[in-house]
C-alpha positions, 0 to 999 in steps of 0.5 A: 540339497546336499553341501560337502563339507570339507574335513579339518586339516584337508587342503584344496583342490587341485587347480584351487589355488596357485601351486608352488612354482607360482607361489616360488616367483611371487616370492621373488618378485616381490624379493626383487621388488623390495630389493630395487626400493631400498636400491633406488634409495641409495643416489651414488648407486643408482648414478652408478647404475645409470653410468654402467647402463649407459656403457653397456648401451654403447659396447653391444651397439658398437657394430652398429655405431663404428662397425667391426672395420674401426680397428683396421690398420689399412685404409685409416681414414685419417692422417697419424696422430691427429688433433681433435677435430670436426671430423675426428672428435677425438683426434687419431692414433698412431695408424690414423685410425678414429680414436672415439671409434677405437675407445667405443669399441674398446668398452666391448673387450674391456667390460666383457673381460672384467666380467667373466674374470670377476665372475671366475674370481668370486666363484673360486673364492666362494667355493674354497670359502664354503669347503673351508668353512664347513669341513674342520680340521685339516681340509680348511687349514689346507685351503686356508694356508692356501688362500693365505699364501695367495693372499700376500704374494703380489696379485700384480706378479702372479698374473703378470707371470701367468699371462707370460708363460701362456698364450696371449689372448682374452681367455689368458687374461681373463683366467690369469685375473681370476686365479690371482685374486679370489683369496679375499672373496674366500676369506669373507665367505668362510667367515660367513659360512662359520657365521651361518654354519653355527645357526640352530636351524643347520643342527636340525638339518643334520639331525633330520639326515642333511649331508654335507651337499644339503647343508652347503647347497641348500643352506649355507649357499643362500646365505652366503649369496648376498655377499658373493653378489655385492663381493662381484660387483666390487670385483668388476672394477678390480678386474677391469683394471687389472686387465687394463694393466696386463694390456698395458705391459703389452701382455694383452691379445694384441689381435684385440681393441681395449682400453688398456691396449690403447694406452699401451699404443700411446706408450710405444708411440711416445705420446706422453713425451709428444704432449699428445693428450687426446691419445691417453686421456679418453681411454684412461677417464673410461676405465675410471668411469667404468670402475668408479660405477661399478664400485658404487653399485657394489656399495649400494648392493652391499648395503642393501643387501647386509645393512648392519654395514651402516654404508652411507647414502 
């Protein structure tokens, strides 16, 4: 009987062993499952994570909680400015409209447009920090003055000015948010970018032919993603509460329900000057609930994530 004896240096098979998809989501699972046991061991984050789960949970059933009707003005079940009660646990608004109802479906506008404009903020930020970082000479110095003249005009201002002179809607807001406050994310990028860029490993990856989009895509982007990931769910809270602000000068989308659009209608109807409390206060915990989860599970991911930061537990 005749046994084949495999040559030294020869590899297996085809279909003898996983191929390199395989092995490529057996390194992020296991990644990912290194990543939540340090997480879980952070108790403000994971408070804050049970917190934002728990108003996410509440904005996408919405419609089947308190239905899209909830915000119409005609037919308000109640009378105007109602006390809490049995049947209103919240009390009513101005129009008669169910206040839980309003602040459940609020979360909805609120979350989504702290979201994208947290996401549209650190994208520009990592972008112009990466170019900054990896091209020398005039290019960053231009970028940089750039991100410097942003950074100390008002953020408040500029997209108050934005949301003035566009249309008012979500998509206004969102992009008036996150133009306005990308300068910080772009600072810290091009600091790690300069960090990673000096590395030996990038000097192989330029002696072996890398280009400017090899090096920045394939080496300074994964480096740089812990930060841009905890850098986002810092900005989430940010956002939020700038879109509450924009709301509550009255240069949100009046055709939507918010959280800050809600303190905006307390406001006209001169429930802080009337004592009506249930109209201001439900709203106003939500944004701070919300932005205070957000914070602390950008604490956590940070700190998982970078741990020299040495951020307590």
């Amino acid at each position: 009987m005749t046994t084949t004896v495999a040559e030294p240096g020869s590899g297996p098979g085809p279909g003898s062993g996983p191929g390199p998809r395989t092995l490529a989501w057996q390194r992020r699972r296991r990644s990912a499952l290194r990543f939540w046991r340090q997480y879980r061991t952070h108790r403000a984050g994971v408070l804050g994570l049970a917190a934002l789960v728990l108003f996410a949970l509440i904005a996408l059933t919405a419609p089947l909680t308190v239905g899209a009707d909830v915000a119409r003005v005609t037919d308000a079940p109640g009378d105007p400015l109602e006390a809490p009660s049995g049947h209103f646990p919240l009390g009513t608004d101005r129009f008669g409209r169910n206040l839980l109802g309003l602040v459940i479906w609020g979360a909805r506008v609120s979350l989504l447009v702290g979201l994208l404009a947290a996401v549209l903020s650190v994208a520009i930020g990592a972008v112009v920090g990466i170019v900054a970082g990896h091209f020398r000479g005039a290019w960053a110095t231009v970028l940089m003055r750039i991100t410097d003249w942003f950074l100390v005009m008002p953020t408040l201002v500029l997209a108050i000015a934005l949301a003035t002179v566009m249309s008012r809607s979500l998509g206004t807001v969102i992009l008036a948010i996150g133009v306005t406050t990308w300068p910080t994310t772009a600072r810290l990028v091009r600091a790690q970018t300069l960090a990673v860029e000096s590395r030996p490993y990038i000097e192989r990856a330029r002696a072996l032919g890398g280009g400017h989009w090899h090096v920045m895509t394939r080496h300074v982007l994964p480096n740089v993603m812990p930060l841009v990931l905890a850098q986002t769910t810092l900005m989430v809270s940010s956002s939020i509460l700038a879109e509450a602000t924009l709301a509550f000068l009255g240069l949100g989308d009046p055709s939507v329900v918010s959280w800050g659009g809600l303190l905006q209608d307390a406001r006209e109807a001169g429930a802080v000057s009337a004592g009506d409390w249930w109209y201001l206060v439900p709203p106003g915990i939500a944004i701070a609930l919300v932005a205070l989860a957000f914070t602390l599970c950008g604490r956590a991911v940070e700190s998982v994530l970078n741990p020299r930061l040495g951020v307590a537990r």
